[in-house]
C-alpha positions, 0 to 999 in steps of 0.5 A, a space after each residue: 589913421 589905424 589907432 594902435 594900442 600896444 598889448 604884450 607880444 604873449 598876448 593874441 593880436 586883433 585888427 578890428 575894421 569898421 567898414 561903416 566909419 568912412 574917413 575919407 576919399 582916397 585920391 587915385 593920384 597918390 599911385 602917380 609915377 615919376 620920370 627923369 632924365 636922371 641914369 637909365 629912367 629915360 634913354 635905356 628905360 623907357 626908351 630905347 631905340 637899340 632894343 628889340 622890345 621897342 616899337 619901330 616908329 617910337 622906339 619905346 620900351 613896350 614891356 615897360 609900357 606894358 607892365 607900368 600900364 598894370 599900375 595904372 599911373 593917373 598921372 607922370 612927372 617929368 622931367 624931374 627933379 633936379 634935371 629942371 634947374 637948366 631944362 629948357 622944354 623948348 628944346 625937346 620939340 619938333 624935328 630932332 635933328 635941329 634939337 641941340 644938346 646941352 650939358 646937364 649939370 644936375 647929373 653931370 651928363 650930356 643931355 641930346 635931347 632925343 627924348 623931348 617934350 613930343 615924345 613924353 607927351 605920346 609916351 603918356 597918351 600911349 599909357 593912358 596917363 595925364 602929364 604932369 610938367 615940372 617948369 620953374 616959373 611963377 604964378 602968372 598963369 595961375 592968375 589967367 587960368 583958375 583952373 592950373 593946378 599950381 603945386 609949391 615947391 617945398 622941402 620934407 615936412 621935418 627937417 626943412 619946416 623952417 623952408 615949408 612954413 616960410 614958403 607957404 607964408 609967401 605963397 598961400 595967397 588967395 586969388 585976388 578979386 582984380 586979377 580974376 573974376 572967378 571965386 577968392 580961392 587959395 592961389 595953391 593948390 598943392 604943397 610938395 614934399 619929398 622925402 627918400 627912407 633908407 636904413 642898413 637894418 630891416 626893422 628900421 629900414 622897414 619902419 623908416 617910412 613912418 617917418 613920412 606920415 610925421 611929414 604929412 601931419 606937419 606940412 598940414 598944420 603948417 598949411 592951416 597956419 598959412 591960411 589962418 596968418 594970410 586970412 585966407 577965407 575957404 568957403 569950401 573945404 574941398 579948396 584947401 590945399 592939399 600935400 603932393 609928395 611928389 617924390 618919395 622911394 626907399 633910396 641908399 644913396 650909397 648903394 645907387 649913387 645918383 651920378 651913377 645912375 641910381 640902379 637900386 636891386 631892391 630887397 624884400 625889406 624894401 618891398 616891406 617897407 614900400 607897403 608902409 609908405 603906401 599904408 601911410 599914404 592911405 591913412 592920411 589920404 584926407 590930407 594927401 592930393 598926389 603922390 609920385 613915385 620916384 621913379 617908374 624904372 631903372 632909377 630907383 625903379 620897381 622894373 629894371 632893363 636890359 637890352 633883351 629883359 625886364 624885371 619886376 623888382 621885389 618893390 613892384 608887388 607892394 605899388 600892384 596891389 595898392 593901385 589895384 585894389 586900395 581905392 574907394 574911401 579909407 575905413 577905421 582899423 584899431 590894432 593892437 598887438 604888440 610894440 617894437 621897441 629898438 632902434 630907428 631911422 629916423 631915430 626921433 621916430 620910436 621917441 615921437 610915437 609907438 609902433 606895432 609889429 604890424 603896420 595896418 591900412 583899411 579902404 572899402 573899394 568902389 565895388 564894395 570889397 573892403 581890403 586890408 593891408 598888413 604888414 608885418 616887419 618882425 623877422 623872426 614871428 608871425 602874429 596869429 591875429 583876430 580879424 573882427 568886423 567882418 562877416 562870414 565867410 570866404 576872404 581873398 588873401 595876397 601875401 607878399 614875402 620871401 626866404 629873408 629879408 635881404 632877398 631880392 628879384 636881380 641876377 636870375 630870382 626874379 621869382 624870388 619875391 611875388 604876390 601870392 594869391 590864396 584864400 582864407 575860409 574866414 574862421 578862426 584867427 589868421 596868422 600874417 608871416 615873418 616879414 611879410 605884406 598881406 592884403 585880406 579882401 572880402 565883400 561888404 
């Protein structure tokens, strides 16, 4: 992770990236998506067959398809969530009109159907992405082919470790040798977690997602003590299992209430805080396998439909610029500047750990362009900060921001928030705005 050292707020900030010191891999699938039948993510989402921007022979949203193609989703869950529980996936294929519908008890609704398991499956080779089917089963399969990757269902990493431990005790098994002539591995592949940040104020609604990294560092060492107490032997590191934080989002569930839809209009201070759950994602990329954010549209979604539009909410930007350019392996960053010092959400989180102004994440991409990510969650100060570790000359500049933290892309502004590009000829000292994301790139 980026080592923070705290320094006064009079003092000058720094950010020092050592592109050399690779730390680890980042996984292309911690920019994963979600669908569930859950509101307006499906049917009035995704598809829509009374929308003149859906295709004729699908009826598939195609600016949605368009624009979630910029994301590049390595892969897509569906369908859910707690739409699982009564699911059957038997009932979503072949012809339509002999698919019956049910009552759906996770959302209080009815589900027809109309929208199964054949057309999730075209929806996804259409966007160029793999599919990954939630199914309440065991692990027989896993047992007859090796190469499933099986995920356990966990609970957050915090306050349902006595859940993760119990079921990671249980479950983190190695394949037996008389079930399987392949390699004793572990019989896991991933543990899931999910957790949703949400606070009525900006700078812990902002920081909330700190929150999440305290997850992931948990969920691992509980994953070590499973392995150590079932003596699961790892003759690769590569086979231990890995976290899958297969839904995570800011969420009020007060504002969007899930029975209703959950149609949040997010905020800039949203957006801020999406760019720390992605810095954190980055940062423990070493111990993260996937992550899935939930969910791709209308639904706590970075895009929002109506018949005839779409909007690319305040939280698109942040989820753009992380699947386009923070990639590659994670690189060491050392910040110092100065320690917020008020309230929190959760409120262990200021207790657990000090947290600076600006929240920083650093990779070196395939292409040899180092890039980092900063956010800076002051509402009032920018930081004008020495960048070091890096040579001369020019550096691209995306800045993500607003006119206040509670502006949104909803009703008509849906320029309101964006990133912009810019460019920085490198001397001196760089100044990151009030409440704002900004990536710095140059080449290596």
């Amino acid at each position: 992770m980026a080592t923070f050292a705290k320094i006064s707020d009079d003092e000058t900030p720094s950010i020092t990236v050592n592109t050399s010191l690779r730390l680890s891999k980042i996984d292309r699938f911690i920019y994963s998506g979600f669908t569930e039948h859950m509101g307006r993510c499906i049917y009035g989402g995704i598809y829509d067959p009374g929308s003149p921007l859906s295709d004729k022979k699908n009826h598939f949203r195609e600016d949605v398809l368009e624009a979630l193609k910029e994301l590049k989703m390595p892969v897509v869950r569906y369908p859910g969530g707690n739409f699982c529980a009564t699911y059957h996936w038997v009932d979503g294929v072949g012809p339509k009109k002999d698919r019956p519908s049910r009552p759906e008890l996770a959302w209080v609704t009815t589900e027809t159907n109309e929208f199964g398991t054949d057309e999730f499956m075209e929806w996804c080779k259409q966007l160029g992405t793999e599919p990954y089917i939630c199914l309440n089963f065991g692990t027989a399969l896993k047992l007859l082919d090796p190469t499933i990757k099986l995920i356990l269902g966990g609970s957050d990493g915090l306050a349902g470790t006595l859940w993760d431990s119990h079921v990671l005790h249980h479950c983190l098994q190695p394949i037996a040798d008389h079930f399987s002539p392949f390699p004793k591995t572990p019989l896991i592949d991933m543990h899931s977690i999910h957790i949703y940040t949400i606070a009525h104020k900006h700078v812990p609604n902002a920081l909330a997602p700190l929150s999440a990294e305290k997850a992931i560092q948990t969920t691992s060492a509980l994953i070590d003590a499973a392995l150590i107490a079932n003596n699961v032997v790892i003759k690769d590191p590569s086979w231990r299992p890995k976290i899958c934080f297969d839904e995570w989002n800011v969420w009020d569930p007060k504002r969007a209430e899930g029975e209703k839809g959950g149609e949040e209009k997010y905020t800039l201070s949203d957006a801020l805080a999406v760019g720390i759950w992605l810095n954190v994602f980055v940062r423990q990329s070493d111990k993260l396998g996937m992550a899935c954010l939930a969910q791709a549209v209308n639904v706590l979604g970075p895009l929002l439909t109506s018949k005839t539009d779409m909007v690319k909410q305040t939280i698109w930007w942040p989820l753009w610029l992380f699947s386009k350019y923070m990639k590659g392996e994670r690189v060491s960053a050392w910040v110092k500047c100065g320690a917020y010092q008020g309230e929190t959400e959760p409120k262990w989180l200021g207790a657990m750990r000090e947290i600076g102004w600006l929240d920083v994440s650093a990779c070196v991409d395939e292409e040899g362009w180092c890039n980092v990510v900063v956010v800076n969650v002051n509402e009032e100060r920018g930081w004008k900060t020495e960048i070091k570790g890096r040579k001369t000359g020019e550096v691209v500049v995306w800045t993500v921001k607003g006119t206040g933290v509670w502006v949104t892309n909803v009703n008509g502004n849906d320029k309101e928030v964006q990133a912009i590009k810019s460019t920085w000829n490198g001397e001196g000292m760089f100044t990151f705005p009030k409440h704002s994301l900004t990536m710095l790139r140059w080449k290596v």
